[in-house]
N, C-alpha and C positions, 0 to 999 in steps of 0.2 A: 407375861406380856400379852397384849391381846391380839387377837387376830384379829387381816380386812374383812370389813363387812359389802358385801354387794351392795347396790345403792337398787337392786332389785328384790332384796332380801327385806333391808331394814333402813330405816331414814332418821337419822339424830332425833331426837324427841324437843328437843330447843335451841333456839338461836340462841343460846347461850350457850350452848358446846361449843366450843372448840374441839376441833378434831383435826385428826390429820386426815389430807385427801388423796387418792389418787386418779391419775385425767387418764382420758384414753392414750393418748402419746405418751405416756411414762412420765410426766410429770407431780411430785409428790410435792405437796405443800400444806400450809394450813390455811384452816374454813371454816365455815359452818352455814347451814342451809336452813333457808326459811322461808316461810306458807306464809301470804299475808294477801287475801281477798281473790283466791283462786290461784293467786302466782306462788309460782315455786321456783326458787332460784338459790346457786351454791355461790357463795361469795368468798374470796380470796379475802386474808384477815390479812396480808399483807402489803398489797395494794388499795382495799376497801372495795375495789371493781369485782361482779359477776364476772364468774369465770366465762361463761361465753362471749364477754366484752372481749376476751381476747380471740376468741375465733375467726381467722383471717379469709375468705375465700379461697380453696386451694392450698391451706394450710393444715398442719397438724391440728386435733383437737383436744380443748384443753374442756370437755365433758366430763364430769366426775363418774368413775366407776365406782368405788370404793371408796369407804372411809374407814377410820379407825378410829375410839378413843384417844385421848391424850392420858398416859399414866399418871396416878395421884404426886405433886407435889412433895418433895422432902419434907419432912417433917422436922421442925426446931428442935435442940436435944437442951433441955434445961441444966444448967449447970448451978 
């Protein structure tokens, strides 16, 4: 299984991972984060909104610390 990675450490290499995240409040979900003309933003793959859309004044925050890959897919067994 793989280990969190810091979002200090190392940054998913495409918006095409998916990955699992973790926020500063302890919230764990999936994401994936992407560079496009200077911006850098982690987007929640289950709502489609940047996770700082949910950042409320005075509320917990939902800043990505950590990510993790997602592990390989089962593989089909041929019969």
């Amino acid at each position: 299984m793989s280990k969190w990675i810091s979002v200090k450490d190392r940054l998913p290499k495409s918006i095409i991972n998916k990955v699992l995240v973790h926020c500063k409040n302890g919230y764990i979900g999936f994401g994936h984060y992407e560079e496009f003309k200077g911006a850098k933003c982690w987007y929640n793959l289950e709502s489609g909104e940047p996770f700082t859309k949910w950042d409320l004044n005075g509320c917990e925050s939902y800043a990505v610390t950590h990510w993790m890959p997602l592990p390989e897919p089962p593989k089909e067994e041929n019969r």
